[in-house]
C-alpha positions in Angstrom: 0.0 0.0 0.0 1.6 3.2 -1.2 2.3 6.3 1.7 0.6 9.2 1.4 1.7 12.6 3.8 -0.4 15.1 5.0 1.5 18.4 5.9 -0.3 19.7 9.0 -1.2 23.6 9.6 -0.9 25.0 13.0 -3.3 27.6 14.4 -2.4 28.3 18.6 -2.7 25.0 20.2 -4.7 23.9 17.3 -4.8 22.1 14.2 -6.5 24.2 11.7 -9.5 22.6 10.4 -8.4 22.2 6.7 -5.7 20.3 7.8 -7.9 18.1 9.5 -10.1 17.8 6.2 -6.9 16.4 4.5 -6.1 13.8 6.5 -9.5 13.0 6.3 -9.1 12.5 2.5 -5.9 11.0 2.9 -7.1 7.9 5.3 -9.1 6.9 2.0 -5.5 6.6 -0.3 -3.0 4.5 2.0 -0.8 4.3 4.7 -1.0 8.1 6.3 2.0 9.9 7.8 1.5 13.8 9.3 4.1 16.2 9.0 3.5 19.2 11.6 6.1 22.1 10.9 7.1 24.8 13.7 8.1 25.7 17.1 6.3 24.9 20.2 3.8 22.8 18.0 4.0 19.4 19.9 1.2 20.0 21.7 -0.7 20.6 18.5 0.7 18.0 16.3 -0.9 15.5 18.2 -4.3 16.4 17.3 -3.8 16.1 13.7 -6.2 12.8 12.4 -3.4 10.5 11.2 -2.1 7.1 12.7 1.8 8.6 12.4 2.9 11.9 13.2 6.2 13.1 12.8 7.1 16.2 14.1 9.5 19.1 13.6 9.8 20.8 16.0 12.7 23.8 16.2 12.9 27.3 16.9 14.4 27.6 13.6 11.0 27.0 12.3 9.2 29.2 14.3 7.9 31.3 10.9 7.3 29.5 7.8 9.9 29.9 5.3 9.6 27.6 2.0 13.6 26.9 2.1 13.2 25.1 5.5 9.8 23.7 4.9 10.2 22.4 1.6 13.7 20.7 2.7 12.3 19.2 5.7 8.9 17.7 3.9 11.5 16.7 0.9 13.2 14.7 3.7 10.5 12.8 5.0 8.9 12.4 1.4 12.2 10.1 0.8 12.7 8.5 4.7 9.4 7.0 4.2 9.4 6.3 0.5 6.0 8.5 -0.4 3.7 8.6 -3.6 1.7 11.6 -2.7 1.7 14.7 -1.0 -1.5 16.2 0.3 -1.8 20.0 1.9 -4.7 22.5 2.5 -4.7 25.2 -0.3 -4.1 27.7 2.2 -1.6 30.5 2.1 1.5 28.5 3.2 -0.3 25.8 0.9 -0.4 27.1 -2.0 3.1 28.5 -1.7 4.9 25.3 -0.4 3.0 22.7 -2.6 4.7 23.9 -6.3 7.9 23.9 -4.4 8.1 21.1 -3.0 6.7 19.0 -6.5 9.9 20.9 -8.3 12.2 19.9 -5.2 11.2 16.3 -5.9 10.5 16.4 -9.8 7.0 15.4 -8.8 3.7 16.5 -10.6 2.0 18.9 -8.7 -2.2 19.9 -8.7 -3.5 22.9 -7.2 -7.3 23.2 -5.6 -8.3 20.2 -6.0 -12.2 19.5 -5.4 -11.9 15.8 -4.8 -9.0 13.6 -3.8 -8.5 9.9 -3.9 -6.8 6.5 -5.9 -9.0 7.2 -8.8 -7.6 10.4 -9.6 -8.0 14.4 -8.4 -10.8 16.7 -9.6 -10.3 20.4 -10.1 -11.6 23.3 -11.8 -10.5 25.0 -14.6 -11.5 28.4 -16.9 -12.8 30.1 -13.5 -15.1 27.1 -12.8 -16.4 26.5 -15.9 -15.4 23.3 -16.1 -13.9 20.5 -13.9 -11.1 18.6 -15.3 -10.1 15.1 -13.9 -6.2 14.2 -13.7 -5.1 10.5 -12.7 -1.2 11.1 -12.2 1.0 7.9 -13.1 3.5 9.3 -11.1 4.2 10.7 -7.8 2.4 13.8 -6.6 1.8 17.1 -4.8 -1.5 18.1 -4.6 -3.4 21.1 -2.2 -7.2 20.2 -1.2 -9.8 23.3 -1.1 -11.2 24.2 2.3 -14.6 22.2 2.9 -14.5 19.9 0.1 -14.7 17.1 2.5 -15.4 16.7 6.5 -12.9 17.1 8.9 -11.2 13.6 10.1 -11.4 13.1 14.1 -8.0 12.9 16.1 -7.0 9.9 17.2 -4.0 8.6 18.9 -1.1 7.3 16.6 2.8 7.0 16.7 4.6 9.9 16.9 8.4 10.3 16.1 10.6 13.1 16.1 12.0 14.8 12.8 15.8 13.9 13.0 16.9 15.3 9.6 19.0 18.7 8.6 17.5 21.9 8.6 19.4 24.0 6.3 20.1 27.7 6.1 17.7 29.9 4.8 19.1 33.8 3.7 15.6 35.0 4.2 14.2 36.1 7.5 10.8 37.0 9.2 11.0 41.1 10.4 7.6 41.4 11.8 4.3 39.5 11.6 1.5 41.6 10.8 -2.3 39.8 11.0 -4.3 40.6 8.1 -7.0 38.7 8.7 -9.6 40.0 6.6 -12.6 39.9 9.2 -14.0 38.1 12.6 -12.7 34.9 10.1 -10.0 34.1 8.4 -11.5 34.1 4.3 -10.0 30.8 3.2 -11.1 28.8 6.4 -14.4 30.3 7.0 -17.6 28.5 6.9 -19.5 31.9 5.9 -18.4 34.8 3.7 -20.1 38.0 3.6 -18.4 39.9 -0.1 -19.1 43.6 -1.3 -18.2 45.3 -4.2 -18.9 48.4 -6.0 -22.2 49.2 -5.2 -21.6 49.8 -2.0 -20.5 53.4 -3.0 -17.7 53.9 -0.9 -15.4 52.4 2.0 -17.2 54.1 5.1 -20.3 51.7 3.5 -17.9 48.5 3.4 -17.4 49.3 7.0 -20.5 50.6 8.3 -22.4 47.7 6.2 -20.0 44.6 5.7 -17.7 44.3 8.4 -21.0 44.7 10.9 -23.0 42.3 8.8 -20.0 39.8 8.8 -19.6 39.8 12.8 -23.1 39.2 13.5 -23.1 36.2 11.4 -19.5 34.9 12.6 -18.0 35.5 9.1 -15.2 36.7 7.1 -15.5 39.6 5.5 -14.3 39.8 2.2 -14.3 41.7 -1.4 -14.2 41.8 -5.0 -11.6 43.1 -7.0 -13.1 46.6 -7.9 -13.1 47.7 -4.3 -9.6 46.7 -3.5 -8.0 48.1 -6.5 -10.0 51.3 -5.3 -8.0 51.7 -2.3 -10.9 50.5 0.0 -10.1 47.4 2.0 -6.3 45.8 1.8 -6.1 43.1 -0.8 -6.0 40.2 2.0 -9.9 40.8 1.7 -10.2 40.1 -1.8 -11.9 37.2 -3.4 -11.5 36.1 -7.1 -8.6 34.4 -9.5 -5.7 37.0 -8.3 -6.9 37.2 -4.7 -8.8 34.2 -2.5 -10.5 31.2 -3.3 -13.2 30.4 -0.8 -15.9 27.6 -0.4 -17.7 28.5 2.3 -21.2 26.8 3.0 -23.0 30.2 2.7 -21.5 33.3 0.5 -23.6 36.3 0.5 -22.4 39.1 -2.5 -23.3 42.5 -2.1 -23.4 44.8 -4.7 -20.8 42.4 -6.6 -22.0 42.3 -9.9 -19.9 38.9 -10.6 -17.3 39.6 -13.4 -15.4 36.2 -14.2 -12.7 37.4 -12.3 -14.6 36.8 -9.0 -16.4 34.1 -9.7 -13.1 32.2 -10.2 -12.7 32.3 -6.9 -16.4 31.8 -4.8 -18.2 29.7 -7.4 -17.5 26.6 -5.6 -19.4 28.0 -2.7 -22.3 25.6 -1.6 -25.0 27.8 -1.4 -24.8 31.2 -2.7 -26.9 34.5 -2.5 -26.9 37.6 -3.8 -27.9 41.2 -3.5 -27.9 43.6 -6.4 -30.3 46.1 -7.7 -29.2 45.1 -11.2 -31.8 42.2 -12.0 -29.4 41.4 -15.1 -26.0 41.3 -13.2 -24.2 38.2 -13.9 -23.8 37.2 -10.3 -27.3 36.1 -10.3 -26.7 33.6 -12.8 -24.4 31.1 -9.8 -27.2 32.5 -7.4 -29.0 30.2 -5.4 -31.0 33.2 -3.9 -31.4 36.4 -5.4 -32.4 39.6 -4.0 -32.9 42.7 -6.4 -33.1 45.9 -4.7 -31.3 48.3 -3.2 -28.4 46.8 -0.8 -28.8 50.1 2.0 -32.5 49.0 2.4 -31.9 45.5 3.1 -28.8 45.4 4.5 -29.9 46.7 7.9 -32.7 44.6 7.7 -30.6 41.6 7.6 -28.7 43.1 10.5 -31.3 43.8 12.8 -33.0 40.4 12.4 -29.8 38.9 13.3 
C-alpha cells in the first residue's frame, strides 16, 4: 500500500480545520503519515487525524519559510518512501505545494475538489469546467477548504524529525495579521463579499464588516473595491486574490465579473444582493435579492 503525507497547519494550540479535512481525504489513499512544521507545536501536532505523526519541532522553524519547509517535507517524502503529498490550499499551501513538487521532480495539482486513488478533480476556466487528472507518477496536490469533512483525532505514533535543517538567507522582520474579518477568508464557513455598489469604503465598513460579525463570518471583497483603495487586498476574493468555499457566500453589490467568480463559485450555497436584475452574479445564485443593498442590509442586521 503506497504512503501518502499530510503536511499539518498549526493555528495556537490547534490544528486548523483544513488540515484536518486532508487527512481525512488522505485515510481513504493508503498508509497516512503527518508532518506538523514549527516551534512549540508538539502539543498541537498530536491532534492532527493521522495514525503517524512526525514532528519538527525547532525554533528555527518558528515562521514559515519555503527553504526550511520544503527541505524538511522533501526529507520525509524520501525516509518513508512517499507517492503523494497532500496540503490545505491555504496561504502556506499554495506557496509550499509547487515547491516542493519541483524539489522532488513530482507533478503537482492545485485546488483540487476531490482527492483519492482514482484520480483528483479540479476546476478549470474560472469554474467552468472541472477537469479530472489521474497522475501515473508521484504527486503534490493542495485540497480546497470544505471539500470534505474534517477527520477526528485519534492517537497514533509519533516520532521526532531527526533530519537537517538548512540555512535559509531569508528572515521574518515582523508578523503583521491581516485577517480580513472576525474569520480568516479561506477557512471560513460563511463569507459575507461587497463590491462596488456599496459606493464607498465608510459603506464597506458601516455595512460589511458589521454584517460579517453578526453572522461569525469573514469579510471579504471583489476586486473593484480593492484596486479602489478600499479594503487591503488580504480581503479580496477572485482568481488574483482568495479562493473560498464557504457553506454560505452572501455578495453585495458584486455584480460577478469572471474574475470573481473564479474564486467563490464553488461555494455551496450562494446568495446575492444587487439592484441590477441582469447582473451576472445572479446567474451562480442560489438566492437572489434585487433591490437596493442600503434597504436590506440593515434589515438583515437587525434580524440577526
Amino acid at each position: 500500500m503506497s504512503t501518502v503525507i499530510v503536511v499539518g497547519e498549526v493555528d495556537g494550540n490547534e490544528i486548523k480545520n483544513i488540515s484536518q479535512q486532508v487527512a481525512a481525504v488522505a485515510s481513504g489513499m493508503g498508509n497516512v503519515v503527518g508532518i506538523v512544521i514549527g516551534n512549540n507545536v508538539s502539543e498541537a501536532a498530536m491532534k492532527l487525524a493521522t495514525s503517524k505523526i512526525i514532528i519538527a519541532d525547532d525554533e528555527r522553524l518558528e515562521h514559515y519559510d519555503p527553504v526550511k519547509f520544503t527541505s524538511v517535507v522533501s526529507q520525509i517524502v524520501k525516509q518513508v518512501s512517499a507517492s503523494k503529498v497532500l496540503i490545505g490550499a491555504t496561504n502556506m499551501g499554495k506557496d509550499l505545494g509547487p515547491r516542493l513538487a519541483a524539489e522532488l521532480e513530482w507533478g503537482y495539482l492545485g485546488d483540487c475538489l476531490e482527492a483519492g486513488n482514482d484520480g483528483f478533480v479540479r476546476p478549470n476556466f474560472a469554474g467552468k469546467i472541472l477537469a479530472k487528472s489521474n497522475p501515473n507518477g508521484p504527486v503534490v496536490a493542495s485540497i480546497r477548504n470544505n471539500a470534505y469533512p474534517a477527520g477526528e483525532s485519534w492517537s497514533g505514533s509519533v516520532e521526532n524529525f531527526a533530519g537537517n535543517i538548512p540555512e535559509s538567507n531569508l528572515n521574518t522582520s515582523t508578523i503583521e495579521n491581516v485577517g480580513a474579518g472576525t474569520v480568516e477568508l479561506t477557512e471560513a464557513n460563511i463569507v459575507v463579499s461587497g463590491g462596488r455598489g456599496l459606493e464607498s469604503s465608510e459603506n464597506y465598513d458601516s455595512h460589511i464588516r458589521p454584517l460579517a460579525e453578526a453572522m461569525g463570518a469573514a469579510a471579504g471583497a471583489s476586486r473593484a473595491i480593492v484596486d479602489a483603495g478600499w479594503v487591503p487586498h488580504s480581503h479580496q476574493v477572485g482568481q488574483t486574490g482568495k479562493t473560498v468555499t464557504p457553506d454560505l457566500y452572501l455578495a453585495i453589490g458584486i455584480s460577478g465579473a469572471i474574475q470573481h467568480l473564479g474564486g467563490m463559485s464553488g461555494s455551496k450555497f450562494i446568495v446575492a444582493i444587487n439592484k441590477d436584475a441582469e447582473a451576472p452574479i445572479f446567474k451562480v445564485a442560489d438566492y437572489g435579492i434585487v433591490g437596493d443593498l442600503f434597504e436590506i442590509v440593515p434589515v438583515l442586521k437587525s434580524k440577526l
